[in-house]
C-alpha positions in Angstrom: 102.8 116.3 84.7 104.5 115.2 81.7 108.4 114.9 81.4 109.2 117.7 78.7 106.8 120.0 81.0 108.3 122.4 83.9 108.6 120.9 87.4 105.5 121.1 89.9 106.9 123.2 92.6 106.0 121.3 95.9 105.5 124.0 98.6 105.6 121.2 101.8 104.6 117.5 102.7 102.4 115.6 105.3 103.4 112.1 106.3 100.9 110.2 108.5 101.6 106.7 110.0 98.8 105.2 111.4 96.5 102.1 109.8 97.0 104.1 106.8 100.7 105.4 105.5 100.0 108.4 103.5 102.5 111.1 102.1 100.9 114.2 100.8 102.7 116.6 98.4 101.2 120.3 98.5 101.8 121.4 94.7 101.7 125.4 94.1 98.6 126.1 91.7 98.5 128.5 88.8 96.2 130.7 90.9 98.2 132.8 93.3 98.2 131.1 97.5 96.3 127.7 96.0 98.0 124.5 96.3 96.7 121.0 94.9 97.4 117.6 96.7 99.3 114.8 95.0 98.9 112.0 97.4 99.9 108.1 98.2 98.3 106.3 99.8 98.9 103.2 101.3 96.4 100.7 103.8 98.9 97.8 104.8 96.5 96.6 107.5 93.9 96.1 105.1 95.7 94.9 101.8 95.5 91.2 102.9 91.7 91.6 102.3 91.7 93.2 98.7 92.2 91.6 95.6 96.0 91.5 94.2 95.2 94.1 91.4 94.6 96.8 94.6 97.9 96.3 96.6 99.9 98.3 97.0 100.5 102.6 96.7 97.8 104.2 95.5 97.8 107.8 93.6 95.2 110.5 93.2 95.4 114.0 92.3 93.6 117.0 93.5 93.0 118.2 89.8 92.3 114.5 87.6 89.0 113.2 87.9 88.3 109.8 90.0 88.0 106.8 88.0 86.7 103.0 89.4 90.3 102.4 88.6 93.3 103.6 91.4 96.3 104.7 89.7 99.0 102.8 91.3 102.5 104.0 91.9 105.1 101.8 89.8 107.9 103.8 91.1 109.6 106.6 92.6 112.7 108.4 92.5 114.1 110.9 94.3 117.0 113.2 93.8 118.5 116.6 96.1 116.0 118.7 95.2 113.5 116.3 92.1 111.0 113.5 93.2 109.8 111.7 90.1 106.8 109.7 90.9 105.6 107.0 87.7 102.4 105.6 87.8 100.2 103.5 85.5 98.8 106.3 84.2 101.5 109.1 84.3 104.4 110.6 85.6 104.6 113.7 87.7 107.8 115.8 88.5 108.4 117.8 91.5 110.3 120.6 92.9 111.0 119.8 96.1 113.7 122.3 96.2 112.1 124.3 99.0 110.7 121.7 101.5 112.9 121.0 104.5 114.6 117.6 103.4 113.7 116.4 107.3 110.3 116.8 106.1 110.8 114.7 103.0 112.2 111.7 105.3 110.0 112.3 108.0 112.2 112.7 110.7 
């Protein structure tokens, strides 16, 4: 989502820590009940192995197309109630308004 556009509303998020670190934001669709996944992901076990260029968060969305090419996450903010994740490719603005903040710092 693009900055002068309305915020994604995020309806909850998945954290997993394991091999993989992974935090999954469930974004309400235009259809009615449907959500799309924004996710980052993150292999620190394995990023001693890839090239330089692939370390590091990685960023897909339900609703782009796969590339070759990962986005990677360049950073992330996060206010009361906004998360503002930049990328190398975009920027996407959420609602977290309604998630349980526990749930956003996974305790």
């Amino acid at each position: 989502m693009k900055a002068d556009e309305e915020l994604d509303v995020v309806s909850f998020v998945t954290l997993q820590d394991g091999d993989d670190l992974i935090v999954s934001f469930a974004i309400a669709d235009e259809e009615p009940g449907e959500i799309v996944s924004l996710i980052l992901l993150r292999t620190p076990k394995y990023e001693a192995l890839l090239p330089a260029d692939e370390h590091g968060v990685s960023v897909s969305h339900e609703s782009l197309t796969e590339d070759d090419d990962r986005d990677r996450l360049r950073r992330l903010k996060m206010t009361e109630s906004v998360v503002t994740i930049e990328t190398t490719r975009t920027r996407y603005d959420l609602d977290v308004s309604g998630v349980d903040r526990r749930e956003l710092l996974g305790t």
